[in-house]
N, C-alpha and C positions, 0 to 999 in steps of 0.2 A: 449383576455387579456393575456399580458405574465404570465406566471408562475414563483413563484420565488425561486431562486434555492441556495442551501446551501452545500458545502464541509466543513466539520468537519476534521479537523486532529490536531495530539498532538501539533502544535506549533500554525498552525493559521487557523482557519476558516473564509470561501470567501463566501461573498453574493453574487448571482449576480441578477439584477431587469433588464429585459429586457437589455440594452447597458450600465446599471450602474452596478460597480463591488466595493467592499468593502473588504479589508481586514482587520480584528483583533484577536487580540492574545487568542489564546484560554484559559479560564481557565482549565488548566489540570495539570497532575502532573509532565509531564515534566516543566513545569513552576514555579510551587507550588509542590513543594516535599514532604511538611510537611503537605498540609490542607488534610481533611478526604475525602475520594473518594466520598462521599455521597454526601456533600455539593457541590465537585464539577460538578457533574452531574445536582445537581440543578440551580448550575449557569447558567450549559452550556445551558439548558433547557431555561430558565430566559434570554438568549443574545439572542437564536432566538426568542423568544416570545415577545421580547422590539423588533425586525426588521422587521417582518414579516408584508408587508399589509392586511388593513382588505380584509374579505371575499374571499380568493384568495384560487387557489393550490400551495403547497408547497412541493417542492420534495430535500430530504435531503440525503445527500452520508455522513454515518457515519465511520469513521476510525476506528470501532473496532468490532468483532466477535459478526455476528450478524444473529437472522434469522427471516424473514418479515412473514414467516409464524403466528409463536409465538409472535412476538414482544419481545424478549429477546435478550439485550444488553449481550454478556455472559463475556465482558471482554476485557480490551485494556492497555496495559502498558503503554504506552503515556499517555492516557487519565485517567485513574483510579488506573493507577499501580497495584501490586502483586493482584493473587487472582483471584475467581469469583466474581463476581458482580449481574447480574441476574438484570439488568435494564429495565422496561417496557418504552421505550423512547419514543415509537411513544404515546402509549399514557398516558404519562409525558406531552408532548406537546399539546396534545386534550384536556387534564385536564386542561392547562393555557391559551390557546388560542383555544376556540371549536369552534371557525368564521373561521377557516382556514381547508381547505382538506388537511391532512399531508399524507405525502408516507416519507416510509428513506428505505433505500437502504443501505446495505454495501458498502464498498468506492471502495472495490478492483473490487467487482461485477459490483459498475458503470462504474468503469474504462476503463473493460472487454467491456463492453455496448456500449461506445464512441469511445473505439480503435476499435472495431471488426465495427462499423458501417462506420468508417473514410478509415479503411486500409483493411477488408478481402477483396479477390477476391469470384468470385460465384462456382470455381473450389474447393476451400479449406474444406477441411474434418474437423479440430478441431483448437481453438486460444485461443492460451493461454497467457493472462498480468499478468505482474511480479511487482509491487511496491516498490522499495524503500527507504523509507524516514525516518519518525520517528518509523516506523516499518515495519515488512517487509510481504507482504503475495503475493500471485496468484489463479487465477481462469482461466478454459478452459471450453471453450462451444463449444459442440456440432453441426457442420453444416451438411447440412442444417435447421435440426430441431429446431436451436436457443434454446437449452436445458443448462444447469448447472445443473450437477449431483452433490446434494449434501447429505448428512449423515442425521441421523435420528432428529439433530441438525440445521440443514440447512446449515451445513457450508462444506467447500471445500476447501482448500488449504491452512489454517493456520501456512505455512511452516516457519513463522521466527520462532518457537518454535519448528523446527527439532533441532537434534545435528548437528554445524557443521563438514561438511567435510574439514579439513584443515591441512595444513602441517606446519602451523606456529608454534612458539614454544612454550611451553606449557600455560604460564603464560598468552599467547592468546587467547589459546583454552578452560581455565579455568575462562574466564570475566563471570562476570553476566549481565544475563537477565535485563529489565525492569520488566518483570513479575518476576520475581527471580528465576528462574533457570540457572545453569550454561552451558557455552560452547554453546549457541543456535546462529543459523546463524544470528539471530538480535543482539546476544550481539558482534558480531564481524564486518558486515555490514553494519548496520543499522546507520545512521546519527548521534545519540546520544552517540552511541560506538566508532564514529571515535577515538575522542580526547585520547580513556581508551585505543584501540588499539596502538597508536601512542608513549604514554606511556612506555605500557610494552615492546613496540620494544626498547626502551630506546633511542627516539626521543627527546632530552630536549630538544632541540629548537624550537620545532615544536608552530604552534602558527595560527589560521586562520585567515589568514589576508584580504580575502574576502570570503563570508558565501552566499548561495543560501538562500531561504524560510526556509528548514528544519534545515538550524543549518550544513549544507554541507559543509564544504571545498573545494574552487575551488582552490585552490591548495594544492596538498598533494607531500608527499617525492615516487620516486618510489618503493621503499621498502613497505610503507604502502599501496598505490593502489594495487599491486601484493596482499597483505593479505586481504584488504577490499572486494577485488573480488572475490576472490577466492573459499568460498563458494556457491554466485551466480553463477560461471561456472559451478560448479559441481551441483550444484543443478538444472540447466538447462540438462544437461548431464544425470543425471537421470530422470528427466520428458519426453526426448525425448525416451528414453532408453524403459520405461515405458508404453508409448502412443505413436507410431511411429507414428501417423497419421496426431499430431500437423504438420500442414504446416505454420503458422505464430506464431511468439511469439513479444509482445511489452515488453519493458523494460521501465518503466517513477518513476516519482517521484523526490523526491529532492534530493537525491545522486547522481544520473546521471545526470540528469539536472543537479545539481549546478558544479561538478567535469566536465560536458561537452565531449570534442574529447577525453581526453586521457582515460576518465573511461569505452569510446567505445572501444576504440585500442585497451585496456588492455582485457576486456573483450571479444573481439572476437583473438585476440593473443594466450589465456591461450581454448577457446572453438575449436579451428583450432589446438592444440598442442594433436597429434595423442597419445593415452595412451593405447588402446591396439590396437587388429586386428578390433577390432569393429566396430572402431571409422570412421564414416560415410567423403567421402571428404568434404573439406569446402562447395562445392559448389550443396553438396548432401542432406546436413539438412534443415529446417524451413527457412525462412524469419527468419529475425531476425531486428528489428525496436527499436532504440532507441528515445523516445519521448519524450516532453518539457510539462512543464504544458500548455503551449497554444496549444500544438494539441492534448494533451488527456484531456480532464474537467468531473472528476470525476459527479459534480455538470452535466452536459448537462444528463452524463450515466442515472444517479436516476431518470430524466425525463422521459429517456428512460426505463429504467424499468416500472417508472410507467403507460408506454404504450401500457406495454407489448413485447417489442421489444427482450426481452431473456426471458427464464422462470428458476424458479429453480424447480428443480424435484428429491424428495425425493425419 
């Protein structure tokens, strides 16, 4: 029997039932700005538990700060907006539907799961997937031991809530958060920040006149792609800097996907642009792999998780 498999993110969550795939609109806060975080967790709860076939497994890739140990949701700007949260989801979902074998998975961690299983080589020491979308995170694992090192929390790379590193001009560098903190690499990266970015550059015309999944702009001004990127290069820059051992890194999500060839160019333009003596030759660092949602499915990862195919280790 196939297993049925669920990607949760802040704009849309995708079913997929064997060779059937479903998308709809997530209740979240990006969507609903104004309803209580609470109720919207119960809806979201409430949409898998209306799709799910009976008696089945069910393996779920959640878009927000999560750890399967505990089963604590601890938090997702997209999805919940400002704050902790402290959600027990997986069993939220066993309370409404107890006929179903549930697994959920962090989304980044499944990611991590389907990229490394699609693209590592058997030579590769550590790989590390980079997300995104409506918000932004990474995780590296471990090879050969197929491990994820992560904190007493279970989490590991909740980097869209670093400061970014940026050169842009201030009124940039001072956007809010989704979570509500200022200057963070999600409030200036992150697909929901494009339009606020594009703004303070003092773009009036700017305007997205075709949108990816995440609310993406596939076309943007060069000015604004150079600032959108720019804290993922350096944030790559320091993770390699960090971990010399990463030999592959994936890039996916709906920013890249939807912006496409040029948010590649740009991105490997500004990561090949030498900043000190350090700075390794292009042809000296990681693989570097920009992915579409049909060659990384968050949703396949969480299967794989629940196979045990990576582990997380406290």
């Amino acid at each position: 029997m196939n297993a049925f498999l669920v990607d949760i993110g802040g704009t849309w969550t995708r079913f997929r039932n064997g060779s059937n795939v479903e998308r709809v609109a997530t209740p979240s806060k990006l969507r609903h700005p104004h309803r209580a975080s609470s109720a919207l967790a119960r809806e979201l709860v409430l949409l898998l538990a209306e799709r799910v076939p009976t008696n089945t497994d069910a393996h779920v890739s959640l878009g927000a700060a999560y750890d399967p140990e505990t089963d604590i949701a601890y938090g997702s700007g997209p999805l919940w907006g400002t704050g902790r949260h402290d959600i027990p989801f997986r069993r939220l979902l066993e309370r409404q539907r107890p006929d179903v074998r549930w697994t959920v998975t962090n989304d980044v961690t499944a990611g991590l799961a389907h990229f490394t299983k699609m693209y590592a080589r058997s030579a590769d020491r550590q790989v590390m997937y980079v997300t995104i979308s409506s918000g932004i995170a990474l995780r590296t694992a471990q090879l050969p031991s197929r491990r994820i090192h992560v904190n007493a929390e279970g989490l590991q790379g909740e980097v869209g809530h670093l400061p970014a590193t940026s050169t842009a001009i201030e009124a940039v560098r001072g956007l809010t958060c989704e979570c509500g903190g200022l200057g963070h690499i999600a409030a200036i990266s992150a697909g929901p920040a494009i339009p606020h970015v594009a703004e303070k550059l003092g773009l009036d015309g700017y305007n997205q006149p075709r949108n990816s999944e995440d609310g993406a702009p596939t076309e943007l001004d060069e000015r604004l792609l150079r600032v959108i990127v720019e804290p993922i290069a350096n944030l790559i820059r320091t993770a390699v800097a960090l971990q010399p051992h990463i030999d592959l890194i994936g890039i996916g999500g709906g920013v890249p996907s939807g912006i496409g060839t040029r948010y590649k160019h740009e991105l490997h333009r500004q990561l090949s642009t030498a900043q000190s003596y350090v700075d390794r030759q292009p042809n000296e660092g990681p693989r570097l792999l920009l992915v579409s949602p049909d060659q990384v499915r968050p949703e396949n990862g969480a299967a794989l998780m629940a196979q045990g195919y990576l582990e997380n280790v406290k």
